[in-house]
C-alpha positions as CSV (number, residue, x, y, z in Angstrom):
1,X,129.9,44.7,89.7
2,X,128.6,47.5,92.1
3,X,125.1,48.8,91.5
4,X,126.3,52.1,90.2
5,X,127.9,49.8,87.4
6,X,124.9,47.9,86.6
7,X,122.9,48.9,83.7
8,X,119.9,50.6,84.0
9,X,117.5,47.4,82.8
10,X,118.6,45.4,85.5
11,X,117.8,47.6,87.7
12,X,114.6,48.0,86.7
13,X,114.2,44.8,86.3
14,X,115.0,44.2,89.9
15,X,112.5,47.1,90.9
16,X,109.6,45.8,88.7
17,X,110.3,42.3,90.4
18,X,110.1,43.9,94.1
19,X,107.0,45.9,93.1
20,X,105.5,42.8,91.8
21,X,106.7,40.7,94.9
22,X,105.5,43.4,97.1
23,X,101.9,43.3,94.6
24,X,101.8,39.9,95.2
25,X,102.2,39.7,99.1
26,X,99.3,42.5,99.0
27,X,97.4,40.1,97.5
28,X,97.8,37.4,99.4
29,X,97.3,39.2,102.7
30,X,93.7,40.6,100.7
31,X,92.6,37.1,99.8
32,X,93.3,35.9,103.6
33,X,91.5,38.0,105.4
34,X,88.3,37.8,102.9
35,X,88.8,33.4,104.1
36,X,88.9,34.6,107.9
37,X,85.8,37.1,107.1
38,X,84.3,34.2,105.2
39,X,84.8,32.2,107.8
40,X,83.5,34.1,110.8
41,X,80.6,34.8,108.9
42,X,79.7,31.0,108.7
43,X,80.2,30.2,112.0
44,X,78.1,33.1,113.4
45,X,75.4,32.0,110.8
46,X,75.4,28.3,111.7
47,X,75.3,29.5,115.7
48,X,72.1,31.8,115.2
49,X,70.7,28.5,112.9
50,X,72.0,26.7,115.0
51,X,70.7,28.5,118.4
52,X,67.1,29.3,116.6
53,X,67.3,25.3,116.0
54,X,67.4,24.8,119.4
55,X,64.5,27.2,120.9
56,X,62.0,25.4,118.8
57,X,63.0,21.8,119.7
58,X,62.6,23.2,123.2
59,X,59.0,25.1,122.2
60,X,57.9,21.9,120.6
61,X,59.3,19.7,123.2
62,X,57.2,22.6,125.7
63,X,54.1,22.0,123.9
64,X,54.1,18.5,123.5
65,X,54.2,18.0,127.1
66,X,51.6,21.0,128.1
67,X,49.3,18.4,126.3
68,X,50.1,15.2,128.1
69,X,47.9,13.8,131.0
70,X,50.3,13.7,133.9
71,X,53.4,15.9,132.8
72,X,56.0,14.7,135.0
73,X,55.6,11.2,133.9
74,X,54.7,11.9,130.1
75,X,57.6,14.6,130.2
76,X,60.4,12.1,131.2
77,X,59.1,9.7,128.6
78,X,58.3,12.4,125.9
79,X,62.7,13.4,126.7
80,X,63.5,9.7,126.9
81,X,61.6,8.8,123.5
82,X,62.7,11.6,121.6
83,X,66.5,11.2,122.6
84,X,66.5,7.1,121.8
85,X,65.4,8.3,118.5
86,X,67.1,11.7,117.8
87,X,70.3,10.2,118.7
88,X,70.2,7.2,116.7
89,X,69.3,9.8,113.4
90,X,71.7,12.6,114.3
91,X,73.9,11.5,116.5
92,X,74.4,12.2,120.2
93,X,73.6,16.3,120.2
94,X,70.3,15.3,120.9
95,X,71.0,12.7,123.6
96,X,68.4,12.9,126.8
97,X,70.5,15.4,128.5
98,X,70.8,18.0,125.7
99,X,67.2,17.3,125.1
100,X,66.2,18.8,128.6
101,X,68.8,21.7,128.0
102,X,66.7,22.8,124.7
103,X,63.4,22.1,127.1
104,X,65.0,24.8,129.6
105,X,66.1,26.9,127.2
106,X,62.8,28.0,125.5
107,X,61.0,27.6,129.5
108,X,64.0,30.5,130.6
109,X,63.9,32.6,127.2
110,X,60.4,32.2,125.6
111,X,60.8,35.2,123.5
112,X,62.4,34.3,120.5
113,X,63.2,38.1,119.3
114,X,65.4,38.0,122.0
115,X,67.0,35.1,121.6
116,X,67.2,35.4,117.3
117,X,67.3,39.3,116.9
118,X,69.0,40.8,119.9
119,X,71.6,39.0,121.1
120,X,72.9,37.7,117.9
121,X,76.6,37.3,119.0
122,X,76.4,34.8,121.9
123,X,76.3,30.9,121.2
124,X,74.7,27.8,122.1
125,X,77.9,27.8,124.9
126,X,76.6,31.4,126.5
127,X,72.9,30.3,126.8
128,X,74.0,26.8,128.1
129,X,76.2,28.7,130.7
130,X,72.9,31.3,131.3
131,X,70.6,28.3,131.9
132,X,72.3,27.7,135.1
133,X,71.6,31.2,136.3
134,X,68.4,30.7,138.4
135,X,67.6,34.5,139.3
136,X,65.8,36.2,136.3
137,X,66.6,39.7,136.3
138,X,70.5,38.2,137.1
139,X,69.7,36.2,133.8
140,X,69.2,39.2,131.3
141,X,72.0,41.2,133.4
142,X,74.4,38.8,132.3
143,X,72.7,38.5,129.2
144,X,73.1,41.8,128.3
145,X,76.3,42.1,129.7
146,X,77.7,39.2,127.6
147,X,76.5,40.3,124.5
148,X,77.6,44.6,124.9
149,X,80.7,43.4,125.7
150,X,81.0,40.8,123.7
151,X,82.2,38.6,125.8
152,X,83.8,34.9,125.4
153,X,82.1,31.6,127.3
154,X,84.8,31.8,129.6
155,X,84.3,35.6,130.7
156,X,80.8,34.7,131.2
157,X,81.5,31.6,133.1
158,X,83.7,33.4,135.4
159,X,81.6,36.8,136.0
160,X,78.8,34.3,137.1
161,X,81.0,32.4,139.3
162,X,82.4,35.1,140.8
163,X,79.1,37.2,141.1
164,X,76.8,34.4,142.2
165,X,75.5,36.1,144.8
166,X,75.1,39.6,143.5
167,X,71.7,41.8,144.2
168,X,70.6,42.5,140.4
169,X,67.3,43.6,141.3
170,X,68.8,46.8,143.5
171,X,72.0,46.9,141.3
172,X,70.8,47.4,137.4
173,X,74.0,49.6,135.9
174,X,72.0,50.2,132.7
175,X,68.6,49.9,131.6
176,X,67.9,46.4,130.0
177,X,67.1,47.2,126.3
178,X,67.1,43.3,125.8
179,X,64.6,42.0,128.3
C-alpha cells in the first residue's frame, strides 16, 4: 500500500509520532546542555574556592613565619610541619612542595581582589605556571593576557616559553587594568 492509499489516521498518526520524536530529541538536547552548564559552573566555582583556598594557606603560612625568630630555619620547619600533618588529614595536595607553591603564591600576588575578583577564569594550573615567571610587570602581562583571552594552561605555558626573554616593561600592548 502506497501512501496515497493510506488513510488519513495513519498518517497522522505517523506525523504526530515524528513531531513527538522530533519534541523529544529537542528535549533531550535542552536537558544536556543545562548538565554541561551545570557542570562548568561547578568547576569554575570549586577553582575560585579552590584558588581563594590556596592564597590564604599561603597568607597564613606568610604570617606565621614573619613572626618566627630566624625565618629561614623556622620557615623550612613551619613547611615541613605543616605538610607531615596536612597530608596525613587531606591527603598529599598539601605535601611540602605544594605547601611552598601556596607560600609563593600569596608572596607574588598579595592582593587578593586580584586574584578572587579579576581574573576569575584562570585556575590553580595558570597561577602555578605564573609563579615561575620571575619578572613582575612580565607576571601581570601574562596575567592579563591569559585571562582576556581566555586562554588554556597550555597556551600559557607555551607563550611564556616562547617569550621568556621579552622586554614587558618597554613593550605594554595595553594598559594593565588588572595590576
Amino acid at each position: 500500500m502506497s501512501k496515497i492509499d493510506k488513510p488519513k489516521n495513519e498518517i497522522k498518526e505517523a506525523a504526530v509520532r515524528d513531531n513527538a520524536a522530533a519534541e523529544m530529541h529537542s528535549c533531550i538536547e535542552d536537558i544536556r546542555q543545562i548538565i554541561d552548564n551545570g557542570r562548568k559552573t561547578a568547576y569554575l566555582s570549586v577553582n575560585a574556592v579552590m584558588v581563594q583556598t590556596y592564597w590564604n594557606i599561603g597568607k597564613r603560612i606568610v604570617e606565621e613565619e614573619q613572626n618566627g625568630k630566624e625565618r629561614a630555619d623556622y620557615g623550612e620547619f613551619l613547611i615541613t610541619t605543616l605538610a607531615n600533618s596536612l597530608t596525613h588529614t587531606f591527603g598529599s595536595a598539601y605535601n611540602k612542595r605544594n605547601l611552598q607553591y601556596f607560600r609563593k603564591f600569596y608572596q607574588l600576588f598579595p592582593d587578593l581582589e586580584i586574584v578572587n575578583t579579576r581574573v576569575h577564569n584562570l585556575t590553580w594550573s595558570h597561577y602555578r605556571r605564573l609563579l615561575t615567571v620571575h619578572e613582575t610587570d612580565a607576571r601581570y602581562w601574562y596575567l592579563n593576557e591569559a585571562n582576556e583571552q581566555m586562554w588554556s594552561v597550555r597556551t600559557l605555558d607555551r607563550n611564556v616559553s616562547k617569550h621568556r626573554n621579552r622586554c614587558f616593561t618597554c613593550n605594554k600592548k595595553k594598559d594593565n587594568n588588572i595590576m
